[in-house]
N, CA, C and O atoms as a CHARMM CRD file, in Angstrom:
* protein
*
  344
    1    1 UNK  N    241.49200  84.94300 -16.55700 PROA 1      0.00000
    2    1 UNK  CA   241.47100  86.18500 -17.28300 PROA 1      0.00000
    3    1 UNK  C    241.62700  87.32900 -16.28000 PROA 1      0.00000
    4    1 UNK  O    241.18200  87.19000 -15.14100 PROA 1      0.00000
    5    2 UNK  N    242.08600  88.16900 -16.56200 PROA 2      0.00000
    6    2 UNK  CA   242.82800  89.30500 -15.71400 PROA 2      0.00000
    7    2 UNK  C    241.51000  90.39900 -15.74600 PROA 2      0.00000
    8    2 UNK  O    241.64600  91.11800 -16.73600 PROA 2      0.00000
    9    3 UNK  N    240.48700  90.69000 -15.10600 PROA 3      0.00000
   10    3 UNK  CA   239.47900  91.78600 -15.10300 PROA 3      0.00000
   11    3 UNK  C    239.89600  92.46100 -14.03900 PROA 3      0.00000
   12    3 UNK  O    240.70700  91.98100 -13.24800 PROA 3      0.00000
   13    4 UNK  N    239.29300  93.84400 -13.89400 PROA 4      0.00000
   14    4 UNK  CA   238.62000  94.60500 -13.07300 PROA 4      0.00000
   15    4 UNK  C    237.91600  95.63400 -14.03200 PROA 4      0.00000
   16    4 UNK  O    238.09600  96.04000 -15.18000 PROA 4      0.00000
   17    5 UNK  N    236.92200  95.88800 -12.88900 PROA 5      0.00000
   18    5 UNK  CA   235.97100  96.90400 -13.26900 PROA 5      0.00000
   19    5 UNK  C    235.47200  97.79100 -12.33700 PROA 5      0.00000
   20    5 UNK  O    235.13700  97.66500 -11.15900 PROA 5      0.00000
   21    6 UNK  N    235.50300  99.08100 -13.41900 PROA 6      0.00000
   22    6 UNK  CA   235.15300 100.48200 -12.95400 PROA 6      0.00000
   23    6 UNK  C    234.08600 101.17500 -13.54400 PROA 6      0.00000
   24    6 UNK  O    234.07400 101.21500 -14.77500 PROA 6      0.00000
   25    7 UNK  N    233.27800 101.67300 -12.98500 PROA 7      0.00000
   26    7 UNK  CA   231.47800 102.42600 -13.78000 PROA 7      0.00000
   27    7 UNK  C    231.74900 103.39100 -14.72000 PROA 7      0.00000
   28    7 UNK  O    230.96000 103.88700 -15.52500 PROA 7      0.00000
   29    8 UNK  N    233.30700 103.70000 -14.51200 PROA 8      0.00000
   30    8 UNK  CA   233.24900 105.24500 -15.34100 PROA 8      0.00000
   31    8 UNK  C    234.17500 104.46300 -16.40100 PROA 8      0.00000
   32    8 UNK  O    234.77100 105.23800 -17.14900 PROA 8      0.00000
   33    9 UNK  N    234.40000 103.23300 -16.60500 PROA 9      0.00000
   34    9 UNK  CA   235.48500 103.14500 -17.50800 PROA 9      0.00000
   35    9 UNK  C    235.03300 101.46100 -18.14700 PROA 9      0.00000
   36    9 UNK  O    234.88900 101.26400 -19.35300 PROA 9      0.00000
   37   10 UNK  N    234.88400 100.53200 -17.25800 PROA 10     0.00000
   38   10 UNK  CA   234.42000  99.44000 -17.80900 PROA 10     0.00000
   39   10 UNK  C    235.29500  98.18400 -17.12600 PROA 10     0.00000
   40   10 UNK  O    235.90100  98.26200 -16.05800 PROA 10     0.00000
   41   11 UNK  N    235.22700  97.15700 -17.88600 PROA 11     0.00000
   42   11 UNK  CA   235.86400  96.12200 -17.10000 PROA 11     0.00000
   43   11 UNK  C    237.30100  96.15600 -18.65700 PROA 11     0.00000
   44   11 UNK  O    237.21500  96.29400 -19.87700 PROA 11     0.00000
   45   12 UNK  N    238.31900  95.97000 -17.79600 PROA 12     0.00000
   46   12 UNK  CA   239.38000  95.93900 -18.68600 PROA 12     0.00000
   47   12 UNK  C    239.87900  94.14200 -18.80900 PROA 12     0.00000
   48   12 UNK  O    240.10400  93.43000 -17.83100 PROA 12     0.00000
   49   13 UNK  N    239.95700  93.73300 -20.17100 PROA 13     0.00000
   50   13 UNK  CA   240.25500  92.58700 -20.45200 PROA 13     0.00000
   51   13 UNK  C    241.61500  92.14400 -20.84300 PROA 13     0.00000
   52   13 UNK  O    242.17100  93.15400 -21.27300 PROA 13     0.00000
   53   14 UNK  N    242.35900  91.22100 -20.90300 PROA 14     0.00000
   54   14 UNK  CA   243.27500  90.79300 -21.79300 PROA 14     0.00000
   55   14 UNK  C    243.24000  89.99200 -22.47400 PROA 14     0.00000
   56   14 UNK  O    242.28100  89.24300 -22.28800 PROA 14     0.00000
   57   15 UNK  N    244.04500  89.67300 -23.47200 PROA 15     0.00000
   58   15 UNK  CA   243.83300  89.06900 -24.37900 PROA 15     0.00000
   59   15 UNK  C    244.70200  87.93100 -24.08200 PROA 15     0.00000
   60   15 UNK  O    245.84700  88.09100 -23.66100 PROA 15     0.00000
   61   16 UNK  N    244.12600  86.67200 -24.31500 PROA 16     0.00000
   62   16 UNK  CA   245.24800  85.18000 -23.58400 PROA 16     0.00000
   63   16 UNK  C    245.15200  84.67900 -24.89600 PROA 16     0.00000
   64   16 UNK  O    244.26900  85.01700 -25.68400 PROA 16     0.00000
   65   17 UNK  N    246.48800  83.48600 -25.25500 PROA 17     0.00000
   66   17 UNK  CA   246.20000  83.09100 -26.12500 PROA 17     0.00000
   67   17 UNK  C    244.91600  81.90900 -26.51800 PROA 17     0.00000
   68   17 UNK  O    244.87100  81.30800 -27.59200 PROA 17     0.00000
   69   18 UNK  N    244.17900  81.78800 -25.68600 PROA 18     0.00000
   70   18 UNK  CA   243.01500  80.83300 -25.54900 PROA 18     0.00000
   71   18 UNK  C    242.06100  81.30100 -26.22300 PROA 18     0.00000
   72   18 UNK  O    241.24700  80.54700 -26.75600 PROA 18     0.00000
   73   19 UNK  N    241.97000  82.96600 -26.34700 PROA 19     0.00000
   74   19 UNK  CA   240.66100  83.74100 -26.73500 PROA 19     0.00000
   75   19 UNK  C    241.09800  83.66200 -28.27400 PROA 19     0.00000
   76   19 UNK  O    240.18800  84.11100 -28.97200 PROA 19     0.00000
   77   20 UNK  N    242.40500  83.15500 -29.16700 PROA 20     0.00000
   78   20 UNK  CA   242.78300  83.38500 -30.04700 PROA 20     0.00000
   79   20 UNK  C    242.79900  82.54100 -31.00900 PROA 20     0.00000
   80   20 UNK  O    242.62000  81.33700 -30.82200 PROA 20     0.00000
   81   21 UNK  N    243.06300  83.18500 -32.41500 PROA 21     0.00000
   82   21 UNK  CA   243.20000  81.74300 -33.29900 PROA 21     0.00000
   83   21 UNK  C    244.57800  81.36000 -33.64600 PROA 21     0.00000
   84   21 UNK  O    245.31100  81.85100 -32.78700 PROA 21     0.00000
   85   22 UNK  N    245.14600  80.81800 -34.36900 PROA 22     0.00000
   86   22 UNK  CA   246.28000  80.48600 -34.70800 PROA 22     0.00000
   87   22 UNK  C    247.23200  81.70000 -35.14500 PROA 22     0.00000
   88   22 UNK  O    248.28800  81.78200 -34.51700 PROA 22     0.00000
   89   23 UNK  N    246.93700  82.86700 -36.36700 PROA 23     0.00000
   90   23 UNK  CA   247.37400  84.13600 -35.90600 PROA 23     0.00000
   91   23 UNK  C    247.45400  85.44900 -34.79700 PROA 23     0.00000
   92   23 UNK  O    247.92600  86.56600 -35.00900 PROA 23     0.00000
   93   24 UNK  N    246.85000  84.94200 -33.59200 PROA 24     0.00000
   94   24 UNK  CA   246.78400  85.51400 -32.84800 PROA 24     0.00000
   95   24 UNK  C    245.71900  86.60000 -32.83500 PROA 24     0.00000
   96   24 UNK  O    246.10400  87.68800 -32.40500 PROA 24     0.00000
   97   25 UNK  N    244.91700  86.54300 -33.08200 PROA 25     0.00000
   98   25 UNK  CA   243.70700  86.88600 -33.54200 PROA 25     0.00000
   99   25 UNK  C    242.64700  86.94000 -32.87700 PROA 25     0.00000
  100   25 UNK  O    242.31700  85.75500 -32.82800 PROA 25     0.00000
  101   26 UNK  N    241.70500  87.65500 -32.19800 PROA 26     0.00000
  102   26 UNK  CA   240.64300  86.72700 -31.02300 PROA 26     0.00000
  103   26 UNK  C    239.48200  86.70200 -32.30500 PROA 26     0.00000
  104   26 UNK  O    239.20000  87.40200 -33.27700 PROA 26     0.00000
  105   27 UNK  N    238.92300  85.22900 -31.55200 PROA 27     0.00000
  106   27 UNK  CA   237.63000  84.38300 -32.40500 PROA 27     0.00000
  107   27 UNK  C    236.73600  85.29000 -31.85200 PROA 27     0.00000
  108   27 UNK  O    236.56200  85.48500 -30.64900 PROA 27     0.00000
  109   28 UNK  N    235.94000  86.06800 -33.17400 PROA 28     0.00000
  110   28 UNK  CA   234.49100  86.67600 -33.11500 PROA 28     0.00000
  111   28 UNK  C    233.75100  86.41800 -32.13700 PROA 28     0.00000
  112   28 UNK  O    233.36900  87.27100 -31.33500 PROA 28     0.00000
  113   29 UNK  N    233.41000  84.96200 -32.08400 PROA 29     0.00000
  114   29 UNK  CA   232.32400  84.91300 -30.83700 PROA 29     0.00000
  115   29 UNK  C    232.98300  84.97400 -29.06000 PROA 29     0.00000
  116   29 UNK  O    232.40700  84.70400 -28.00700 PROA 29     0.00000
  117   30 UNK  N    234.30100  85.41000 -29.30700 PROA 30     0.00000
  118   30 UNK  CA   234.74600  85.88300 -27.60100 PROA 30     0.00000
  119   30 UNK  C    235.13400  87.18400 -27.41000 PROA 30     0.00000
  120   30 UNK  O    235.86400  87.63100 -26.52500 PROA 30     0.00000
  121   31 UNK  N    234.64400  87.69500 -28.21800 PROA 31     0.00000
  122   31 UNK  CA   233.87300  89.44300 -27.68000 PROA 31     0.00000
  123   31 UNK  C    232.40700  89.01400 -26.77100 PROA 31     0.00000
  124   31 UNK  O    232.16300  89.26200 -25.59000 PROA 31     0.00000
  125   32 UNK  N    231.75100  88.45200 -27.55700 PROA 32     0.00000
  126   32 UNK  CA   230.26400  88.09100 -26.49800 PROA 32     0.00000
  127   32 UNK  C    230.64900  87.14700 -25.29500 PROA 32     0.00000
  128   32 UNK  O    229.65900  87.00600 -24.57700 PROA 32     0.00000
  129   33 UNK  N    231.48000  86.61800 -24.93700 PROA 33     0.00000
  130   33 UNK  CA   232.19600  86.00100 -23.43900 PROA 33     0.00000
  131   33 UNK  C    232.37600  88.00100 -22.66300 PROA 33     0.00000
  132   33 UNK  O    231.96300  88.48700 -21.61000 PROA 33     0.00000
  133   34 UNK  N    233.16600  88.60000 -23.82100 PROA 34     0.00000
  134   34 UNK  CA   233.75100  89.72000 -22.60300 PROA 34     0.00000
  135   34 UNK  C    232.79100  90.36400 -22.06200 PROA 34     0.00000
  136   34 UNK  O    232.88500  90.64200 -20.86600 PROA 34     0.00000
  137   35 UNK  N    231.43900  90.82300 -22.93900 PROA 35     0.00000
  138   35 UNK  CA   230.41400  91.40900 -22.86900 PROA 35     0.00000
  139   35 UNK  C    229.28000  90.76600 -21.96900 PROA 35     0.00000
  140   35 UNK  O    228.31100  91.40100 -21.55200 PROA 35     0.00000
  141   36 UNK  N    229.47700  89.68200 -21.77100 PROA 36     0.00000
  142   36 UNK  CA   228.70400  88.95000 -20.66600 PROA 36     0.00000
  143   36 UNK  C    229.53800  89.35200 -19.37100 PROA 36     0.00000
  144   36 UNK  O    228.92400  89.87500 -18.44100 PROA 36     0.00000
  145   37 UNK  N    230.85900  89.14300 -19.26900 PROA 37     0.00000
  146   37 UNK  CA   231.47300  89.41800 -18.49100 PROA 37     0.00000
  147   37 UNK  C    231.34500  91.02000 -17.14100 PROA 37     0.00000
  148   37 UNK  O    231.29700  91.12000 -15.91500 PROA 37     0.00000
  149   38 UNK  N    231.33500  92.16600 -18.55600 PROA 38     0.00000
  150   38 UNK  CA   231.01100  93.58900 -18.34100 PROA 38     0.00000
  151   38 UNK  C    229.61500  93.41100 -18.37300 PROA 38     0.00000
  152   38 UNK  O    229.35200  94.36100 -17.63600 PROA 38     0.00000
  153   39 UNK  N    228.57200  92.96000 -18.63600 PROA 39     0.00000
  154   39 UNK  CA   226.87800  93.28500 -17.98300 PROA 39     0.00000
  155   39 UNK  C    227.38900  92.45500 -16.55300 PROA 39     0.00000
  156   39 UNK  O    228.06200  93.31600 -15.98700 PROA 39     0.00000
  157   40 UNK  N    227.40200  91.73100 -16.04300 PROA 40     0.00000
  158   40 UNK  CA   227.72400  91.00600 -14.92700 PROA 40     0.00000
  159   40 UNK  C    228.49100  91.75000 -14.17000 PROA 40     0.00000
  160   40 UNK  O    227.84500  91.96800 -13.14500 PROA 40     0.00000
  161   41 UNK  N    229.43300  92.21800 -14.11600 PROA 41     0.00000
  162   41 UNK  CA   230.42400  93.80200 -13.31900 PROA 41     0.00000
  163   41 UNK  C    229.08000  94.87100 -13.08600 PROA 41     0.00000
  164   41 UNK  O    228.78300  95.44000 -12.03500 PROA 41     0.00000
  165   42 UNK  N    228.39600  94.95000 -14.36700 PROA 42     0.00000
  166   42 UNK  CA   227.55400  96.29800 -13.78800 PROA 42     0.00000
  167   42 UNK  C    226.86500  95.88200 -12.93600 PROA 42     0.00000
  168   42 UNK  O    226.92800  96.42900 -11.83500 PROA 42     0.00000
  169   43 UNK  N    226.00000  94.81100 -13.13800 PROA 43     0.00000
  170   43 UNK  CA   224.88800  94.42600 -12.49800 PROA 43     0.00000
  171   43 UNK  C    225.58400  94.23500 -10.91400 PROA 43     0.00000
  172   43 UNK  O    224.90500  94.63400  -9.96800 PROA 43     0.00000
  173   44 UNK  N    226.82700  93.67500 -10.66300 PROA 44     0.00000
  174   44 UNK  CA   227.59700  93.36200  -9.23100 PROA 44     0.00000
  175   44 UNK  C    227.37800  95.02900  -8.66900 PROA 44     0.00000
  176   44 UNK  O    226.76800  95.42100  -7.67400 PROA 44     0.00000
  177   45 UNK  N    228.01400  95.70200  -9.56300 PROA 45     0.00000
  178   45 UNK  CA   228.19600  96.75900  -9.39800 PROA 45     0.00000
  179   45 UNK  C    227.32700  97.93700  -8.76100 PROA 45     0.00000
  180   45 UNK  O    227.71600  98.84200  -8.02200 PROA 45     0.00000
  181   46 UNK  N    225.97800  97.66900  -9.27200 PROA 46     0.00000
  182   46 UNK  CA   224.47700  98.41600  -9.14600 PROA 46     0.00000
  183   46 UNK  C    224.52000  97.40800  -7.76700 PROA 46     0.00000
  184   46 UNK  O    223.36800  97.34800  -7.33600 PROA 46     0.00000
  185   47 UNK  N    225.35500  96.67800  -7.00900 PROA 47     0.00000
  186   47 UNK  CA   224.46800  96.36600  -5.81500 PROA 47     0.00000
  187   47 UNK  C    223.95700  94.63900  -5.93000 PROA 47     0.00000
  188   47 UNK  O    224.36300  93.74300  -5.19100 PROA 47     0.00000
  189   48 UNK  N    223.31000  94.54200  -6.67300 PROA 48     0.00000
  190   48 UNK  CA   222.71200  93.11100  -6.85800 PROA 48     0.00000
  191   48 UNK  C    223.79300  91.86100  -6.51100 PROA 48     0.00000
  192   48 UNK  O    224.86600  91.61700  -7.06300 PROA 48     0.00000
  193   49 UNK  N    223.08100  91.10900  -5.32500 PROA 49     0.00000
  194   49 UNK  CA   223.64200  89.57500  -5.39700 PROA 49     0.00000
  195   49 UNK  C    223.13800  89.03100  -6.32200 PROA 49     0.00000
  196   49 UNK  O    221.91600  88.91800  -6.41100 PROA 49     0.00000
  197   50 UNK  N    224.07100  88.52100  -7.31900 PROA 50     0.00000
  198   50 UNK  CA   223.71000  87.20000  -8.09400 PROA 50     0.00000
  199   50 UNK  C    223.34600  85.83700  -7.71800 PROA 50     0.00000
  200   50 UNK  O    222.53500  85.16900  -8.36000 PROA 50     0.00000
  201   51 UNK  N    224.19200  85.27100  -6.26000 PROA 51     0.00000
  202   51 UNK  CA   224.04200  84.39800  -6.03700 PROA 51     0.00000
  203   51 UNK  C    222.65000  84.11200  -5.28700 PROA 51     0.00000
  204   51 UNK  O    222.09900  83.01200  -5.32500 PROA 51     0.00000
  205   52 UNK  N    222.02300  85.49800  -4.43600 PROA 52     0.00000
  206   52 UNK  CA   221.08300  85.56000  -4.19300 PROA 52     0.00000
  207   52 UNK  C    220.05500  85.49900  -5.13000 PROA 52     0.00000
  208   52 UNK  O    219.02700  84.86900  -4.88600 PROA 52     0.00000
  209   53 UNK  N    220.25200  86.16500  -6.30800 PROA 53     0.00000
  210   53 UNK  CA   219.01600  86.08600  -7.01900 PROA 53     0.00000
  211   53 UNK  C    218.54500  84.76800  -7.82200 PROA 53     0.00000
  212   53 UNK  O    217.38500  84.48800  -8.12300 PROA 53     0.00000
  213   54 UNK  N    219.81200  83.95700  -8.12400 PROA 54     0.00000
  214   54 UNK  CA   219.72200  82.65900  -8.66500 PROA 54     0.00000
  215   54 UNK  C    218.94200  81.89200  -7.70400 PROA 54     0.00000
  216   54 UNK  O    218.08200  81.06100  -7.99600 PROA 54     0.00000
  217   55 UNK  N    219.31400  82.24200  -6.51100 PROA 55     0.00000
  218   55 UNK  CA   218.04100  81.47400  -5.02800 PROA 55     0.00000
  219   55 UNK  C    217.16100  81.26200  -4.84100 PROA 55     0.00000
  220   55 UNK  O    216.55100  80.36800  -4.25300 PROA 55     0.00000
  221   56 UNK  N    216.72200  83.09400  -5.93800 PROA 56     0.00000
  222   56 UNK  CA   215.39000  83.22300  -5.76700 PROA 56     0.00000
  223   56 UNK  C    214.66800  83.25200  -6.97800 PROA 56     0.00000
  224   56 UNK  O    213.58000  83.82500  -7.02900 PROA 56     0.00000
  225   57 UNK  N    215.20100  82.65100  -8.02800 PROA 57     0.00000
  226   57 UNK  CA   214.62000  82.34800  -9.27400 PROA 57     0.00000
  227   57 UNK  C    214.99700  83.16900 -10.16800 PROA 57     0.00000
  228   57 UNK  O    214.86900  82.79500 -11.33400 PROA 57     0.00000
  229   58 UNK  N    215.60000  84.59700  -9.89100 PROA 58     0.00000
  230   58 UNK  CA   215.61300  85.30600 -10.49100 PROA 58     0.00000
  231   58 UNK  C    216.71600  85.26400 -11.82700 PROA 58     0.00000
  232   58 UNK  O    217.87200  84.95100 -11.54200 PROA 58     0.00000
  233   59 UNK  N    216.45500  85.51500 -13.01500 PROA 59     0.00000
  234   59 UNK  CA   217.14800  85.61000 -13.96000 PROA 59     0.00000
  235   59 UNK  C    217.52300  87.41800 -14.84200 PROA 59     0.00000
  236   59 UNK  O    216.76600  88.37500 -14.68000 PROA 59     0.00000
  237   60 UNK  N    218.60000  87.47000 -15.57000 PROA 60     0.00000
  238   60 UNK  CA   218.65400  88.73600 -15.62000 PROA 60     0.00000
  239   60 UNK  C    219.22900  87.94700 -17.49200 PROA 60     0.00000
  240   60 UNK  O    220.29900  87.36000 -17.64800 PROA 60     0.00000
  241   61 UNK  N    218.31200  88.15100 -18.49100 PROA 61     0.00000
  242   61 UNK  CA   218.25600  87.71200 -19.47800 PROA 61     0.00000
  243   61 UNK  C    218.49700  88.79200 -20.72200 PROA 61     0.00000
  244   61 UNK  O    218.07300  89.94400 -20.81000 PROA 61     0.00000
  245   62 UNK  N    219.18400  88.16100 -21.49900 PROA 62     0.00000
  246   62 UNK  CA   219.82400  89.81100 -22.15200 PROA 62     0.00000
  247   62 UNK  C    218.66700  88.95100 -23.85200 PROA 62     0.00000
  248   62 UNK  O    218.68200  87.83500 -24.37100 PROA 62     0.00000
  249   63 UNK  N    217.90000  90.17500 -24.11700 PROA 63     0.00000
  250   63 UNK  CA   216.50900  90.16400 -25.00300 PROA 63     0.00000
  251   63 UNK  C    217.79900  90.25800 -26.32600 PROA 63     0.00000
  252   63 UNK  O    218.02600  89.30400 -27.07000 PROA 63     0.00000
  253   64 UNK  N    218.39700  91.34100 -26.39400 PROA 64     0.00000
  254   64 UNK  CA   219.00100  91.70900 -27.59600 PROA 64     0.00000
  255   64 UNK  C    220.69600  92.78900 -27.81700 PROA 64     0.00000
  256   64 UNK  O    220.68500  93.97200 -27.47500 PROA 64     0.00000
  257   65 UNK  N    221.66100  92.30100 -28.26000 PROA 65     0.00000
  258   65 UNK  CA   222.49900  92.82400 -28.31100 PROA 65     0.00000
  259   65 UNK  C    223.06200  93.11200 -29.56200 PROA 65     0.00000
  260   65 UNK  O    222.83500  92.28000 -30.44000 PROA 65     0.00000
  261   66 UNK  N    224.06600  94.55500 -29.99800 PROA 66     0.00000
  262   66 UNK  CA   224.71900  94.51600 -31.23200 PROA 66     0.00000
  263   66 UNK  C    226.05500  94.27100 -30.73300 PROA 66     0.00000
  264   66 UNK  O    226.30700  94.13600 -29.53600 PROA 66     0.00000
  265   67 UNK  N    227.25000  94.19400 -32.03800 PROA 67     0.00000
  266   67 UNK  CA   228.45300  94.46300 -31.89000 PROA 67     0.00000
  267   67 UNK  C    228.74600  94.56400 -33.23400 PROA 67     0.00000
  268   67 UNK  O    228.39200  93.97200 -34.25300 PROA 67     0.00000
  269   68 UNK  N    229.57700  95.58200 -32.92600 PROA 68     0.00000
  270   68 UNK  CA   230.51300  96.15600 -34.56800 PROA 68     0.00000
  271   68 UNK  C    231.72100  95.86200 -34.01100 PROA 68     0.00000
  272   68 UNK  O    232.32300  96.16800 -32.98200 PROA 68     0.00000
  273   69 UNK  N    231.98600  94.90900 -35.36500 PROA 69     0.00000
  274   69 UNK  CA   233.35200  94.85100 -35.40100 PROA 69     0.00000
  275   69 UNK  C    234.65400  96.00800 -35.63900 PROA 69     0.00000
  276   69 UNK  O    235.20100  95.84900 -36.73000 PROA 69     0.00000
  277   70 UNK  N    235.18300  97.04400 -34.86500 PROA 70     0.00000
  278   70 UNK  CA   235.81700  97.61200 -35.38300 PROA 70     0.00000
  279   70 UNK  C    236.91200  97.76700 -36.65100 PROA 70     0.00000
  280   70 UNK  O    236.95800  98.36700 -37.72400 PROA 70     0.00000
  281   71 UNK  N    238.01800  96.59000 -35.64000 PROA 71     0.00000
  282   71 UNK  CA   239.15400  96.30600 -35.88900 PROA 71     0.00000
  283   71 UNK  C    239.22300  94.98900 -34.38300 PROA 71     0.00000
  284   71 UNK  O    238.63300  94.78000 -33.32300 PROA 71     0.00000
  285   72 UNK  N    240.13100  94.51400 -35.04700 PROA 72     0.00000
  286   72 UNK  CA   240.60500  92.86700 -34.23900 PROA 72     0.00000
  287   72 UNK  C    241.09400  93.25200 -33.45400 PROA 72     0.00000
  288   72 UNK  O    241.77700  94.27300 -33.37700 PROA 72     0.00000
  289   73 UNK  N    240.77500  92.32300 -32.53300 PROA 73     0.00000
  290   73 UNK  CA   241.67600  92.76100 -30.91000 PROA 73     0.00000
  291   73 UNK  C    242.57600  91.24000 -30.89600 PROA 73     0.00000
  292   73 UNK  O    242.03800  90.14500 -31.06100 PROA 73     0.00000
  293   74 UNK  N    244.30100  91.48800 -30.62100 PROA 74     0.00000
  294   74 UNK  CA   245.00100  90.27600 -30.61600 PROA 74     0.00000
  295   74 UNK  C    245.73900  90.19700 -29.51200 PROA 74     0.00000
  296   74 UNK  O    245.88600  90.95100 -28.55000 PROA 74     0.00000
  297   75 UNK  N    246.24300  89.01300 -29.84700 PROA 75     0.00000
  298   75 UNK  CA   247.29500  88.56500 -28.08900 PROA 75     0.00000
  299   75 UNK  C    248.09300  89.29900 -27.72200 PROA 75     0.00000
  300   75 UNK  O    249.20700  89.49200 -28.21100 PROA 75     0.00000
  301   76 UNK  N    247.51600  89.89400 -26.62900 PROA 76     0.00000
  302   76 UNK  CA   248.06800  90.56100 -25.77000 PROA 76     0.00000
  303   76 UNK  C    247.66200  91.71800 -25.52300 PROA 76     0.00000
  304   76 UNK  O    248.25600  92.41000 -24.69500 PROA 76     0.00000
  305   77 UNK  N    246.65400  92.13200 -26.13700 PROA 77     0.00000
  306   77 UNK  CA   246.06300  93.10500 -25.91500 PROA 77     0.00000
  307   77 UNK  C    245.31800  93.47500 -24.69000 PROA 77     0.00000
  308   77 UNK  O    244.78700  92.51400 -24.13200 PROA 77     0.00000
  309   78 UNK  N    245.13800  94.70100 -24.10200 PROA 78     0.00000
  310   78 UNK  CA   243.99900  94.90300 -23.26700 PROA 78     0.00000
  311   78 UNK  C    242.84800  95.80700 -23.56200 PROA 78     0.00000
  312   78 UNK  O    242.91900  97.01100 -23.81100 PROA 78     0.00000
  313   79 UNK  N    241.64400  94.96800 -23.49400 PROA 79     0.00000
  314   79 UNK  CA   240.81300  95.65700 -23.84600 PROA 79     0.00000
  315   79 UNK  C    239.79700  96.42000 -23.06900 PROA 79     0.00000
  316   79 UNK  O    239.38100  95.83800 -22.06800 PROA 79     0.00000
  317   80 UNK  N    239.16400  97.96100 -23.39600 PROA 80     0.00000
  318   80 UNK  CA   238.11500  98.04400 -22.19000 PROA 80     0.00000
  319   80 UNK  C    236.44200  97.98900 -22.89100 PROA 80     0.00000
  320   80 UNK  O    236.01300  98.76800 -23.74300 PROA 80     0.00000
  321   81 UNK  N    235.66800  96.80800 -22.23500 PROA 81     0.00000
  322   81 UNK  CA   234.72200  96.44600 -22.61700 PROA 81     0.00000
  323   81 UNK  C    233.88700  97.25000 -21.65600 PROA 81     0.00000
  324   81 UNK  O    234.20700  97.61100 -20.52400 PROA 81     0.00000
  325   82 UNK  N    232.68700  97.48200 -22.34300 PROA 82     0.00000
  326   82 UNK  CA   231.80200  98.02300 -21.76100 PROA 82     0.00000
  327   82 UNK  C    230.15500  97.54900 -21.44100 PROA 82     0.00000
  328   82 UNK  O    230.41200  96.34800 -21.36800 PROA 82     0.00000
  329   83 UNK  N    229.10600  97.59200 -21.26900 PROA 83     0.00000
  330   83 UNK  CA   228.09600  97.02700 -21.27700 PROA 83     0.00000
  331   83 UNK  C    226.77100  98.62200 -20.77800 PROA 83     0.00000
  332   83 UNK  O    226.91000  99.38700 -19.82300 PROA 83     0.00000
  333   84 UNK  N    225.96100  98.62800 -21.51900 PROA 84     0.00000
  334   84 UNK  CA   224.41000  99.43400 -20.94100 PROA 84     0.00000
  335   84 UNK  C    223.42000  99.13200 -21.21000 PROA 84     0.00000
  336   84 UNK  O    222.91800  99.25800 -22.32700 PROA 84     0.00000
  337   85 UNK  N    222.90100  98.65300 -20.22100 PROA 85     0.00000
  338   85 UNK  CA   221.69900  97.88800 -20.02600 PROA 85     0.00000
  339   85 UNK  C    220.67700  98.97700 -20.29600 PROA 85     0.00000
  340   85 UNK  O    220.79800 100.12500 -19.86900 PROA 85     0.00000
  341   86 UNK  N    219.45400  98.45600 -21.18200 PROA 86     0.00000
  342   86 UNK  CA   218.62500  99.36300 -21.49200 PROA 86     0.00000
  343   86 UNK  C    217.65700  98.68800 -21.29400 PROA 86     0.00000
  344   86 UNK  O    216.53100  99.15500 -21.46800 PROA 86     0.00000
């Protein structure tokens, strides 16, 4: 998957046909793949080793999340996902 990420903007995604269904369509539950993706950029981002903290037991556990479905995101799209940790 094609990412990068920026604090003022987010991690930008694309859309492959893997994330999709047969109309080209992405499956509901791979918005929450991208969104794991973008908390993980911030958290890199703020500084934190992950690999260090997995060393040290540490876990970074997400309690509760929403998502509204706008409108469908389809193949080929790029999307910019975002994440704020509260």
């Amino acid at each position: 998957m094609t990412e990068r990420y920026d604090s003022s903007v987010g991690l930008s995604v694309r859309v492959y046909i893997e994330d999709t269904d047969a109309g080209g369509i992405v499956y509901h539950a791979k918005y929450l793949h991208y969104m794991e993706r973008a908390r993980t950029e911030w958290v890199r981002h703020k500084g934190v080793g992950l690999r260090a903290g997995l060393a040290d037991n540490i876990s970074y556990v997400v309690q509760r999340l929403a998502i509204h479905y706008g409108a469908p995101a389809r193949l080929d799209d790029e999307l910019r996902v975002t994440a704020e940790p509260v």
